[in-house]
TORLUMVEX-134763 format. One record per residue: residue number from 1; residue in one letter; x, y, z of N, C-alpha, C in turn. Coordinates in nm, 4 decimals, padded with zeros to 6 digits. Layout:
% residues N
r nr: NUM | rest: a | n_px: X | n_py: Y | n_pz: Z | ca_px: X | ca_py: Y | ca_pz: Z | c_px: X | c_py: Y | c_pz: Z;
...
***
This chain:
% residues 111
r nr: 1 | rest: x | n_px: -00.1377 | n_py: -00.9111 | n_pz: -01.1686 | ca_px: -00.2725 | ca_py: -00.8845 | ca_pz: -01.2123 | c_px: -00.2685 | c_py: -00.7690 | c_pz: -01.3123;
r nr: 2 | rest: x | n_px: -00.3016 | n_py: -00.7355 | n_pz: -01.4124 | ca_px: -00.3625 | ca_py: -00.6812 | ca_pz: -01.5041 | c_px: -00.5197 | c_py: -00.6583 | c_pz: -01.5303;
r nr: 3 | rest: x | n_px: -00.5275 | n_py: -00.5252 | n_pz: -01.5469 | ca_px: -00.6530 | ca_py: -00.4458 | ca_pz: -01.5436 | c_px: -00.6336 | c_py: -00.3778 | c_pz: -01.6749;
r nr: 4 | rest: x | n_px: -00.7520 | n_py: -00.3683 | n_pz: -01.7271 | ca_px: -00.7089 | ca_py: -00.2356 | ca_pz: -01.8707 | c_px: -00.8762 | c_py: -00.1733 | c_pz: -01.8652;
r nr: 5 | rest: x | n_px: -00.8659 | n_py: -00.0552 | n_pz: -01.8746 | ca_px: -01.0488 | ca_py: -00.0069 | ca_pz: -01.9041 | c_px: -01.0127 | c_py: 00.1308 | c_pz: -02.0163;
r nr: 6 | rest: x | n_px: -01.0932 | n_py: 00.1076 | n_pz: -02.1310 | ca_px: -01.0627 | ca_py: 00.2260 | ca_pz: -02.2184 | c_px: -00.9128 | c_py: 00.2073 | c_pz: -02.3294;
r nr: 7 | rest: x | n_px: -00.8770 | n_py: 00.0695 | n_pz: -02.3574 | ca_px: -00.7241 | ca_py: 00.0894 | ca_pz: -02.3830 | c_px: -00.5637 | c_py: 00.1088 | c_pz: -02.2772;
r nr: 8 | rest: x | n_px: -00.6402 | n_py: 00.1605 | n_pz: -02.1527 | ca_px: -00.4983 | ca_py: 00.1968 | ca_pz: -02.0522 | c_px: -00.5223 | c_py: 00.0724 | c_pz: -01.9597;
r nr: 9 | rest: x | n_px: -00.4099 | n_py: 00.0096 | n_pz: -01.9296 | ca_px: -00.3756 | ca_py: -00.1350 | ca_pz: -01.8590 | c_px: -00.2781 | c_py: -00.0464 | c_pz: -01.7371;
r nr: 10 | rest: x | n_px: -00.3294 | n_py: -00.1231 | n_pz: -01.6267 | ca_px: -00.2468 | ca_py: -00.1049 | ca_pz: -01.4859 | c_px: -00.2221 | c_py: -00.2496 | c_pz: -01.4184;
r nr: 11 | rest: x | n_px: -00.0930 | n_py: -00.2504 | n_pz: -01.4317 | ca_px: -00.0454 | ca_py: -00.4366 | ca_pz: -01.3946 | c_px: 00.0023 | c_py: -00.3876 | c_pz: -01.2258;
r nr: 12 | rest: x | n_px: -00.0246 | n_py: -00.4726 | n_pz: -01.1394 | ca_px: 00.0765 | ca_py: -00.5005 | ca_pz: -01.0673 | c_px: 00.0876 | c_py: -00.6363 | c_pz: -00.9696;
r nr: 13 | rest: x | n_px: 00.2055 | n_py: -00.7033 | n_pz: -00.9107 | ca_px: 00.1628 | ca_py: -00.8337 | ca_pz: -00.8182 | c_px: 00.0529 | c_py: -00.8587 | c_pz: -00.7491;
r nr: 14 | rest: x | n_px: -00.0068 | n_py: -00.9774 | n_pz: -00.7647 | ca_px: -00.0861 | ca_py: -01.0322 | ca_pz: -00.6579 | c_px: -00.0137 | c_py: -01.1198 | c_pz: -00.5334;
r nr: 15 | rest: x | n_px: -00.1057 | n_py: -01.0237 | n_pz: -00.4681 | ca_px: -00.0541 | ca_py: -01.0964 | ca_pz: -00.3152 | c_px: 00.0251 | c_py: -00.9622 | c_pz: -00.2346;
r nr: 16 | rest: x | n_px: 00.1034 | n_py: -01.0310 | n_pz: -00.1370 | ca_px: 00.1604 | ca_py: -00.9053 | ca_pz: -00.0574 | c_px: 00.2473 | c_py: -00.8337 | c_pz: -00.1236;
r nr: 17 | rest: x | n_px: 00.2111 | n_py: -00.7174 | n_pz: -00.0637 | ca_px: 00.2486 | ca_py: -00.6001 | ca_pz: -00.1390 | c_px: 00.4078 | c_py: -00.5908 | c_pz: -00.0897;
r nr: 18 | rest: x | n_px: 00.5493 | n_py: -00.5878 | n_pz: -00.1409 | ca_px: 00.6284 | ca_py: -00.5721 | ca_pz: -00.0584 | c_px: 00.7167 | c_py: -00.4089 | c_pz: -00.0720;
r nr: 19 | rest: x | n_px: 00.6265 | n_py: -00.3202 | n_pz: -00.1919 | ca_px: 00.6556 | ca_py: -00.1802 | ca_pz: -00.2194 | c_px: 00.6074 | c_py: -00.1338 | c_pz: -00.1486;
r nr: 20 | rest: x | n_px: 00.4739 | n_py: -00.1617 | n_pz: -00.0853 | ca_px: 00.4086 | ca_py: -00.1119 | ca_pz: 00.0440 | c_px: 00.4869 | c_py: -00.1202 | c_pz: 00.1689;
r nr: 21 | rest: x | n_px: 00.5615 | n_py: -00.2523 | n_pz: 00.1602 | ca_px: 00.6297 | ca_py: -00.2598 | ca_pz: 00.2771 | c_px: 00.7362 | c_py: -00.1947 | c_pz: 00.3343;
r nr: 22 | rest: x | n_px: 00.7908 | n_py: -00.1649 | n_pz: 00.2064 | ca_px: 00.9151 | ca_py: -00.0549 | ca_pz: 00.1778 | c_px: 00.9507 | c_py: 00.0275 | c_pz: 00.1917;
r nr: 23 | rest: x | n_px: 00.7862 | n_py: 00.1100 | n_pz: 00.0821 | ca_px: 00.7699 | ca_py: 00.2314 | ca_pz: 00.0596 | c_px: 00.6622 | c_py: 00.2608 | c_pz: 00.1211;
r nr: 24 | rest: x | n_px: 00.6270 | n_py: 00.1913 | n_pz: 00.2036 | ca_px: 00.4598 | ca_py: 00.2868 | ca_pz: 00.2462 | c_px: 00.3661 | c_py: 00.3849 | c_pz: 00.2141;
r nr: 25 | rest: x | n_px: 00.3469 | n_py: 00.4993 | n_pz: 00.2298 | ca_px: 00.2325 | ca_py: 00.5572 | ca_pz: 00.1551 | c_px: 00.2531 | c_py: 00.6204 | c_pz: -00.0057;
r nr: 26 | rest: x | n_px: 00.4473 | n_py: 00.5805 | n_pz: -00.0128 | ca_px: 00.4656 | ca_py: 00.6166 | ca_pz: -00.1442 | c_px: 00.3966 | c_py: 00.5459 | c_pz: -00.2729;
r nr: 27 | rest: x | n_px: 00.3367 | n_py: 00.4187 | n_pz: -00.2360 | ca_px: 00.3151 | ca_py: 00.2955 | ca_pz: -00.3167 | c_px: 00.1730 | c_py: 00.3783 | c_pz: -00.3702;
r nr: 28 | rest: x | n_px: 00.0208 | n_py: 00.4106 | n_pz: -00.3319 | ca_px: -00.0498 | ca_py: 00.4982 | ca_pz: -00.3573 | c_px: -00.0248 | c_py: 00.5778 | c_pz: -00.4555;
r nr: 29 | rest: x | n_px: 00.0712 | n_py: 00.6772 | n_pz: -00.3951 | ca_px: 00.0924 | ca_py: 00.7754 | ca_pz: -00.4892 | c_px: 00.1432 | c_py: 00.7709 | c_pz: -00.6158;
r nr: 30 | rest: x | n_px: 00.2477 | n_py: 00.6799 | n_pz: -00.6256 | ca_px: 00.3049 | ca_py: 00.6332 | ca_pz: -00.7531 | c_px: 00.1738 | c_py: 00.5682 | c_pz: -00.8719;
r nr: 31 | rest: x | n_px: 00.1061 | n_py: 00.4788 | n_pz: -00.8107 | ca_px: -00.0425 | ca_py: 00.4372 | ca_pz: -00.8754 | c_px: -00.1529 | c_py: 00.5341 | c_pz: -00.8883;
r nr: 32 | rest: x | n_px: -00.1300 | n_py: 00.6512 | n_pz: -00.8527 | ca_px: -00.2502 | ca_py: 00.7441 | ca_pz: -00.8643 | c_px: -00.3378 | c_py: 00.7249 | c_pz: -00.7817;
r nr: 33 | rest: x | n_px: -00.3560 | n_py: 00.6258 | n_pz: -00.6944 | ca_px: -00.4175 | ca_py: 00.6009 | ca_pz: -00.5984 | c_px: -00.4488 | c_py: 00.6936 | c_pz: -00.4630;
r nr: 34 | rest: x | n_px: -00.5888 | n_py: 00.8408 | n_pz: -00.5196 | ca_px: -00.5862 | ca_py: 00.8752 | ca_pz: -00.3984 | c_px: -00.6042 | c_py: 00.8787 | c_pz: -00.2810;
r nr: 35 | rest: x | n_px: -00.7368 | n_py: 00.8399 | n_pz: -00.2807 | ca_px: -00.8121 | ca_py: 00.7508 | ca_pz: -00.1505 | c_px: -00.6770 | c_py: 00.6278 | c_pz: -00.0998;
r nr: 36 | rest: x | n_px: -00.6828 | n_py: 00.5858 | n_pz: -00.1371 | ca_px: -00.5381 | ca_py: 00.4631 | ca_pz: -00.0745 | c_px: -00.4153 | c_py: 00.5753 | c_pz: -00.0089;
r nr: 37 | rest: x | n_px: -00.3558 | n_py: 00.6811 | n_pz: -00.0598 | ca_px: -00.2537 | ca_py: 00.7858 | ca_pz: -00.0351 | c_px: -00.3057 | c_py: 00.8329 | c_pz: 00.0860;
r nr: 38 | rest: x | n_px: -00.4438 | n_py: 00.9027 | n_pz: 00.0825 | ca_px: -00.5082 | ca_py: 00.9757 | ca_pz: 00.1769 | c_px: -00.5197 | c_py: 00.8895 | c_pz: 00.3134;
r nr: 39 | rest: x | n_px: -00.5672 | n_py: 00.7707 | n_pz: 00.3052 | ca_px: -00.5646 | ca_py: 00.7096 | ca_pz: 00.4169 | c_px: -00.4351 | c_py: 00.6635 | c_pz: 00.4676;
r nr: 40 | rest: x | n_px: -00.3347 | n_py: 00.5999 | n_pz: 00.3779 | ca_px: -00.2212 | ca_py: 00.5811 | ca_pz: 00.4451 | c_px: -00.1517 | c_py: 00.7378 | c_pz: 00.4942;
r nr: 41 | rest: x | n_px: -00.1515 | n_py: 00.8194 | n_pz: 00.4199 | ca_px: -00.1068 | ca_py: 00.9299 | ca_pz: 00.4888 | c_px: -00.1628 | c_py: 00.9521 | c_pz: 00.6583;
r nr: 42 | rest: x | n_px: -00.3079 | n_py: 00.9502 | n_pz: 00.6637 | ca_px: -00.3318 | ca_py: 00.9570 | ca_pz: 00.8032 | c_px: -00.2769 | c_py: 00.8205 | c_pz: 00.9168;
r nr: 43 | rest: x | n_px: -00.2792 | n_py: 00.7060 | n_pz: 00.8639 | ca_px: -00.2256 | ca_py: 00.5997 | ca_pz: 00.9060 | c_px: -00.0969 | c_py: 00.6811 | c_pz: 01.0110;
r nr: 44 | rest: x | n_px: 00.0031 | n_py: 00.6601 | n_pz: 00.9131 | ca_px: 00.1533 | ca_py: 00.6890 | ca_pz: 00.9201 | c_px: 00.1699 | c_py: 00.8142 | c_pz: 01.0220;
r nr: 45 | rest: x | n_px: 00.0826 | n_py: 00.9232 | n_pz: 01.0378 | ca_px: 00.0723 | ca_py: 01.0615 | ca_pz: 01.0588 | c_px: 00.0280 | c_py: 01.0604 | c_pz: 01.2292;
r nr: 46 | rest: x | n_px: -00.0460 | n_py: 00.9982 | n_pz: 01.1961 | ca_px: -00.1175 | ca_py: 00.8996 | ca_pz: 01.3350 | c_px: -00.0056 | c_py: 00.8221 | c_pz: 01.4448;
r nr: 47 | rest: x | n_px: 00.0407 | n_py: 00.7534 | n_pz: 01.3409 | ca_px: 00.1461 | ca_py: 00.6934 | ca_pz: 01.4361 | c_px: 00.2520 | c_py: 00.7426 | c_pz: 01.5266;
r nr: 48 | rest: x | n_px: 00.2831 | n_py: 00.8879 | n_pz: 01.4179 | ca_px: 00.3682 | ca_py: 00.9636 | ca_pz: 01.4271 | c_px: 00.3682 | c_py: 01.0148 | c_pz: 01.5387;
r nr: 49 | rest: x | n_px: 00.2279 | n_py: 01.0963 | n_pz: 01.5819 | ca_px: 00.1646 | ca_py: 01.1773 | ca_pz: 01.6693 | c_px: 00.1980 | c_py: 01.0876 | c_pz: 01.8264;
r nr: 50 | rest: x | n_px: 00.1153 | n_py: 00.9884 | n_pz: 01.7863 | ca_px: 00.1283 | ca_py: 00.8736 | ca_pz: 01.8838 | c_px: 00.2644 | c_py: 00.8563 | c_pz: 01.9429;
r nr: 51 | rest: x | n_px: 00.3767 | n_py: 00.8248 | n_pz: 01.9093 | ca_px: 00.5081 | ca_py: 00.8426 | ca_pz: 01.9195 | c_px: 00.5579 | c_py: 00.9896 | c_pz: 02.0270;
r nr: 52 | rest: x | n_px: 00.4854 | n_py: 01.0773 | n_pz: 01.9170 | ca_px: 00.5605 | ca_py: 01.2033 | ca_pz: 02.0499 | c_px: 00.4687 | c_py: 01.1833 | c_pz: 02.1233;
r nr: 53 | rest: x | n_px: 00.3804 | n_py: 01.1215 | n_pz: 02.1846 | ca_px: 00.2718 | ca_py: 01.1825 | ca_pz: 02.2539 | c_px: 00.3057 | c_py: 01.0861 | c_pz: 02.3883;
r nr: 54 | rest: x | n_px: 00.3997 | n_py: 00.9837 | n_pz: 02.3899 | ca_px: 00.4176 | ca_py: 00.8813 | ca_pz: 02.4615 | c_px: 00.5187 | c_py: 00.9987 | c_pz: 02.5843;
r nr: 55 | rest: x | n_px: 00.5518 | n_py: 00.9100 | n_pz: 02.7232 | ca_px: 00.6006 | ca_py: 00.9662 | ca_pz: 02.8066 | c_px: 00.7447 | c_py: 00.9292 | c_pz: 02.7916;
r nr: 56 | rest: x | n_px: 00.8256 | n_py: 01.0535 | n_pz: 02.8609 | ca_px: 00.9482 | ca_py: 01.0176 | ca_pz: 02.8442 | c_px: 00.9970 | c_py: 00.9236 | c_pz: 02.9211;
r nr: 57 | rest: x | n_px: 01.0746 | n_py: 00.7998 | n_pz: 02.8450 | ca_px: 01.1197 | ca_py: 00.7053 | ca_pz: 02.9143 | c_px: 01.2243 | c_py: 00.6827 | c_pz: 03.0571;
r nr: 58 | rest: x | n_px: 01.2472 | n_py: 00.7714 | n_pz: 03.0502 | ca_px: 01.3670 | ca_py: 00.8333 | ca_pz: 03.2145 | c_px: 01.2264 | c_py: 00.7924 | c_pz: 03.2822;
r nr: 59 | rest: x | n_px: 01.0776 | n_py: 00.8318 | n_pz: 03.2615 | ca_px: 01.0205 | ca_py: 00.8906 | ca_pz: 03.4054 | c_px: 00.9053 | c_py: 00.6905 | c_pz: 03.3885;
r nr: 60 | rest: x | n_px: 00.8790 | n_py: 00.7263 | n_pz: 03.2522 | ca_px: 00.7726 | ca_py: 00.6247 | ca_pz: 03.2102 | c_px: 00.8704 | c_py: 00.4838 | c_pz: 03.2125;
r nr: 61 | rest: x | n_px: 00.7421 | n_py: 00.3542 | n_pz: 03.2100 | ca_px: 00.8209 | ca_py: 00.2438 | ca_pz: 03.1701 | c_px: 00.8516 | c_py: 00.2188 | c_pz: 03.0321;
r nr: 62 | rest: x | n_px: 00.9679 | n_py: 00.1658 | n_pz: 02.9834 | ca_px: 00.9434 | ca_py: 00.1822 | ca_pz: 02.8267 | c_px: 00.9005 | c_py: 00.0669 | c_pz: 02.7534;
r nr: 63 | rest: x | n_px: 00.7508 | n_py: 00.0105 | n_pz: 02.8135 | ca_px: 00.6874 | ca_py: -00.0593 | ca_pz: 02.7271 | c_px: 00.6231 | c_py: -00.0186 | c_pz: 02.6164;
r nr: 64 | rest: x | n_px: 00.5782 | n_py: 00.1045 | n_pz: 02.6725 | ca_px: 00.5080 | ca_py: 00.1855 | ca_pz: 02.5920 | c_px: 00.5822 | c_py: 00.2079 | c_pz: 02.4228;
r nr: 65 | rest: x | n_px: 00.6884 | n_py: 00.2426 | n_pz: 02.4231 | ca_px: 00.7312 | ca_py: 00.2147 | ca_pz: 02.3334 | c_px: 00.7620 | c_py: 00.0847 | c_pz: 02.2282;
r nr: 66 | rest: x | n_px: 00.7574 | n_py: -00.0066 | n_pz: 02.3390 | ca_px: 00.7826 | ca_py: -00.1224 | ca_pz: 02.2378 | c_px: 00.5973 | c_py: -00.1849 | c_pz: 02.1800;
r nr: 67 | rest: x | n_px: 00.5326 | n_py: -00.1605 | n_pz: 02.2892 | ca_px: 00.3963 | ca_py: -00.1712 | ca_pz: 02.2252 | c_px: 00.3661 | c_py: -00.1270 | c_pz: 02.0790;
r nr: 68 | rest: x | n_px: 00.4505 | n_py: 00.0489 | n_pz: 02.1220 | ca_px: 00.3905 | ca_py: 00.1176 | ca_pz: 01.9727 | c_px: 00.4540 | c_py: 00.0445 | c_pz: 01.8549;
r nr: 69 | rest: x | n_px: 00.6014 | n_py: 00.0350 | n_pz: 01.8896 | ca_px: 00.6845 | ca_py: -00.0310 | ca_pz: 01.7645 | c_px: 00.5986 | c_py: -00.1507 | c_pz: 01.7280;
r nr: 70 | rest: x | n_px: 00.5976 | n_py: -00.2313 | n_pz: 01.8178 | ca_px: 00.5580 | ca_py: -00.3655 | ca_pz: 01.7451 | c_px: 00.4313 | c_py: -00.3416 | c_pz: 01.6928;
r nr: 71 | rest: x | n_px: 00.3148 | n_py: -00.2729 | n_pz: 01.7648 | ca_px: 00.1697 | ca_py: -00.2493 | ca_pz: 01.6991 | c_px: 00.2017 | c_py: -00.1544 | c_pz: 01.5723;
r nr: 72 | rest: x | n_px: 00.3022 | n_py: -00.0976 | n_pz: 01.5443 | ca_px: 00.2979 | ca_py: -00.0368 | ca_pz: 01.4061 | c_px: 00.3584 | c_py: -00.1349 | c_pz: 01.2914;
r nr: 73 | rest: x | n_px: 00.4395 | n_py: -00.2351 | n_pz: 01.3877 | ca_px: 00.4898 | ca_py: -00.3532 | ca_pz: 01.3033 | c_px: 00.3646 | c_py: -00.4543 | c_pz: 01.1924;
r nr: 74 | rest: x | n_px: 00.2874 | n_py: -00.4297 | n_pz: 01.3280 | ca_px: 00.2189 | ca_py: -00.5496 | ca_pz: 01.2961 | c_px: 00.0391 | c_py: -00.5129 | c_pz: 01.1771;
r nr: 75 | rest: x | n_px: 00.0456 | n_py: -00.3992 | n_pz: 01.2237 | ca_px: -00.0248 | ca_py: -00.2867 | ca_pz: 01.1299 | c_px: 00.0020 | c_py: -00.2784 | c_pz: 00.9911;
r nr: 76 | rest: x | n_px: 00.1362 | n_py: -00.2523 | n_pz: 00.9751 | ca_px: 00.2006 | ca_py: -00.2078 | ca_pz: 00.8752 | c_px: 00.2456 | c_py: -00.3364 | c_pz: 00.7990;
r nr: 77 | rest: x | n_px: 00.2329 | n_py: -00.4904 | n_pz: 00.8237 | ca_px: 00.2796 | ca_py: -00.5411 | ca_pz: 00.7704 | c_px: 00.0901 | c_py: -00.6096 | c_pz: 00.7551;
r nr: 78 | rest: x | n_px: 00.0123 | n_py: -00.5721 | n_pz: 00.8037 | ca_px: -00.1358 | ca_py: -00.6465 | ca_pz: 00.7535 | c_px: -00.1952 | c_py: -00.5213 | c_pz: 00.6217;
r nr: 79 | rest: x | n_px: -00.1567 | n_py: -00.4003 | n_pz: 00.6380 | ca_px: -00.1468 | ca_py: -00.3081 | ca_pz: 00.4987 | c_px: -00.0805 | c_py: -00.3875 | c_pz: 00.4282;
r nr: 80 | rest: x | n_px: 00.0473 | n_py: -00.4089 | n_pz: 00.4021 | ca_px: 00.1196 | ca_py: -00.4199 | ca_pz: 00.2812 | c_px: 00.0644 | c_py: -00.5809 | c_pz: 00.2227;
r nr: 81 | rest: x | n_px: 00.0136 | n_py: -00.6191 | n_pz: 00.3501 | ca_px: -00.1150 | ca_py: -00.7755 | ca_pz: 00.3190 | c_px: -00.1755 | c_py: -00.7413 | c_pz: 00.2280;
r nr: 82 | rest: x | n_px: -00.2581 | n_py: -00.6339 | n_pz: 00.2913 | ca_px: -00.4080 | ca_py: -00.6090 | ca_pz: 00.1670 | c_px: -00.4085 | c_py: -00.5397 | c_pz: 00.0817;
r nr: 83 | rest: x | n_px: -00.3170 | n_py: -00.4386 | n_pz: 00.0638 | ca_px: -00.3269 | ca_py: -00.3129 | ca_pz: 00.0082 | c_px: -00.3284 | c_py: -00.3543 | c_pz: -00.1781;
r nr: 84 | rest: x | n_px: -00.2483 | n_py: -00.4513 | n_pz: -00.2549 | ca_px: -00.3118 | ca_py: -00.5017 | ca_pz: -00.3494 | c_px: -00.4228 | c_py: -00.5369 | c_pz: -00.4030;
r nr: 85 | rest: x | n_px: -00.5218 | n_py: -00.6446 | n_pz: -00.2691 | ca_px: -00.6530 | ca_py: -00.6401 | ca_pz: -00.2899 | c_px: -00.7592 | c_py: -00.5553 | c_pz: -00.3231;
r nr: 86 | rest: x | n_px: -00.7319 | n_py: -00.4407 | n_pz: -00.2278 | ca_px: -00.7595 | ca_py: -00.3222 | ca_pz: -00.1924 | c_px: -00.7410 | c_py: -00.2249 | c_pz: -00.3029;
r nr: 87 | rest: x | n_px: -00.6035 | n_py: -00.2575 | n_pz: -00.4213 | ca_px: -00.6281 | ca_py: -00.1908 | ca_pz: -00.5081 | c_px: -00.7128 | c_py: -00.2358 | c_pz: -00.6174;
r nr: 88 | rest: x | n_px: -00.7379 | n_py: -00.3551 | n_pz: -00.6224 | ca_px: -00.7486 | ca_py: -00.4191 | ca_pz: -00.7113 | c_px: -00.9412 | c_py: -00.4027 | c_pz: -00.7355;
r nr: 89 | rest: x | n_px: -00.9580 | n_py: -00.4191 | n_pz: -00.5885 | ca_px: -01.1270 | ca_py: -00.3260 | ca_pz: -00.5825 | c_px: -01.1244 | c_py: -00.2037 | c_pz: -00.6052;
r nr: 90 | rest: x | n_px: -01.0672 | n_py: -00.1466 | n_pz: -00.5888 | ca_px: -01.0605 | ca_py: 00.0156 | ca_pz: -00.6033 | c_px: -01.0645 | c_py: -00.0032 | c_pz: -00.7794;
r nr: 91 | rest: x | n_px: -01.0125 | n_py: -00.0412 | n_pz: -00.8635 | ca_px: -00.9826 | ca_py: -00.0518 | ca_pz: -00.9767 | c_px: -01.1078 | c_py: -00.1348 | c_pz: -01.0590;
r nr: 92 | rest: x | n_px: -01.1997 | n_py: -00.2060 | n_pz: -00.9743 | ca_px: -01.2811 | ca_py: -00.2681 | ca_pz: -01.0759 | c_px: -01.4335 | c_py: -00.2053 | c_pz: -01.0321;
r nr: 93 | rest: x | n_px: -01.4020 | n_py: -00.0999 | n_pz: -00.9213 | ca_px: -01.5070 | ca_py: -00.0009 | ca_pz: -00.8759 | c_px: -01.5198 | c_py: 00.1319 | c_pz: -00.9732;
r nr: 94 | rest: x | n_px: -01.3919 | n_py: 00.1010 | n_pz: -01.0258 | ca_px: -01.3528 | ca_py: 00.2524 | ca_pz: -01.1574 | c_px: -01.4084 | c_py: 00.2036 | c_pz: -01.2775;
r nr: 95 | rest: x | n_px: -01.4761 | n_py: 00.0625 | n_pz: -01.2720 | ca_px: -01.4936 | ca_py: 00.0304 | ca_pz: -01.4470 | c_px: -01.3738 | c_py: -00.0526 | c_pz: -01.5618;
r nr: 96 | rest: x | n_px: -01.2766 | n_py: -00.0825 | n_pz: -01.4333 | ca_px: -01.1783 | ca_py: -00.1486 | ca_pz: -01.4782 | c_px: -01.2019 | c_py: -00.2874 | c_pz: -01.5200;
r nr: 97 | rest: x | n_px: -01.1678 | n_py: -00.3817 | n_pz: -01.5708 | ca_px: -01.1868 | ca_py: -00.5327 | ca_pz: -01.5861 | c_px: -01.0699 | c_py: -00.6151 | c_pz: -01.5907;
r nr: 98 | rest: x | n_px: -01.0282 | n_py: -00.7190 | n_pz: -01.5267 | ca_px: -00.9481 | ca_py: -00.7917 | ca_pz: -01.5129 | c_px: -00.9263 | c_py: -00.8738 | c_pz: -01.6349;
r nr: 99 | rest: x | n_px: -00.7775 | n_py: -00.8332 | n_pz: -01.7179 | ca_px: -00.7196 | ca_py: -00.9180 | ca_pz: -01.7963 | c_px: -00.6452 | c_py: -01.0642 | c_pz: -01.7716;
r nr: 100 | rest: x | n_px: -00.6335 | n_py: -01.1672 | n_pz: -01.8261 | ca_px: -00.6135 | ca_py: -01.3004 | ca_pz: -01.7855 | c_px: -00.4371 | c_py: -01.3004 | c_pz: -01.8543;
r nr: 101 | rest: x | n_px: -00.4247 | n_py: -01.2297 | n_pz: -01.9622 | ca_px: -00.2857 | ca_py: -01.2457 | ca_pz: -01.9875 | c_px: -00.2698 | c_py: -01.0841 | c_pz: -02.0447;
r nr: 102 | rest: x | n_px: -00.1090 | n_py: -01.0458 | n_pz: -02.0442 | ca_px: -00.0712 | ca_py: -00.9571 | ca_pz: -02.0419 | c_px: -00.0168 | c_py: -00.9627 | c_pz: -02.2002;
r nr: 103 | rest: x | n_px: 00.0079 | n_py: -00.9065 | n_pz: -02.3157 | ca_px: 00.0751 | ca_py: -00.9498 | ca_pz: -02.4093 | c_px: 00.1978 | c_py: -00.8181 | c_pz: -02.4573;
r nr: 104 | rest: x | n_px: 00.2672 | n_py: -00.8307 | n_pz: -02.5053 | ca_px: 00.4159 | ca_py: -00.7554 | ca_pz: -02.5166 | c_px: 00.3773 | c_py: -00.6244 | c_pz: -02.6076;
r nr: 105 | rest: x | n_px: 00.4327 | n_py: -00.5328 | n_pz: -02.6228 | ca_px: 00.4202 | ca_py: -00.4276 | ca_pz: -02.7066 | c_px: 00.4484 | c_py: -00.4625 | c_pz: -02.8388;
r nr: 106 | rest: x | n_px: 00.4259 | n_py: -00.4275 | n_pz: -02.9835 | ca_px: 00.4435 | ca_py: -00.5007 | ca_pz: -03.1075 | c_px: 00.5879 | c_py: -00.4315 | c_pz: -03.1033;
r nr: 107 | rest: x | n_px: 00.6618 | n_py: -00.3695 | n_pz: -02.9919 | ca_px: 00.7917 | ca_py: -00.3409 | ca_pz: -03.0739 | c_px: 00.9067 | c_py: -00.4136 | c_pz: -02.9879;
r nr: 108 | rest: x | n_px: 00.8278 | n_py: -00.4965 | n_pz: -02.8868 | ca_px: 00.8999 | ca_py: -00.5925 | ca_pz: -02.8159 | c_px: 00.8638 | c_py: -00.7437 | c_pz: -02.9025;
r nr: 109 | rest: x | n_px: 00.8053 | n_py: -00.7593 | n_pz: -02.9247 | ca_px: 00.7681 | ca_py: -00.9159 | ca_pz: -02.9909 | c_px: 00.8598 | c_py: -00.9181 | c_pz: -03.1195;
r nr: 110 | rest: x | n_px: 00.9412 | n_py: -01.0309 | n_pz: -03.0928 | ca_px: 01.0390 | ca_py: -01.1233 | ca_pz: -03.1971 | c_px: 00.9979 | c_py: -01.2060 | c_pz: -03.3045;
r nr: 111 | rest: x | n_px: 01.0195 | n_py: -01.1658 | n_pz: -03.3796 | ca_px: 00.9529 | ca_py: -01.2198 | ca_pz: -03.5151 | c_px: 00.8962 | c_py: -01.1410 | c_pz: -03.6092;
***
């Protein structure tokens, strides 16, 4: 997808995000994306907390842990779902407009 507002164009895939998946709240930041940064930061931070906050497994059962793993699995892979969409509103909430084709720089084009 391609966006341009003012002359400046911001491309990136449609569909699942798999830099999100990767990189997690780095993907935001790299796009300037603060609101998107800010919330995944608490996301991730959250989880974190959650993690120490669980009982130690000697005393606790350790479902608890696999709950968290997989519920952060399954979290983290419905973000890296939307988080394109998600930019992509964020971007046409800024005044952005969706371009249909992308075309080459005049110092890349042959001929």
């Amino acid at each position: 997808m391609v966006f341009e507002k003012d002359g400046k164009r911001k491309s990136f895939p449609k569909g699942f995000s798999w830099t999100v998946f990767f990189l997690g709240f780095w993907v935001p930041i790299f796009r300037r994306d603060q609101r998107h940064a800010v919330l995944f930061f608490i996301f991730y931070a959250s989880v974190g907390c959650l993690a120490q906050l669980l009982p130690d497994p000697q005393i606790a059962k350790p479902i608890y842990g696999y709950v968290l793993v997989y519920g952060f699995l399954a979290a983290h892979c419905y973000v890296a779902w939307n988080y394109n969409r998600w930019y992509a509103a964020q971007l046409l909430r800024e005044g952005y407009h969706e371009v249909e084709t992308l075309s080459p720089p005049d110092e890349l084009t042959v001929g």
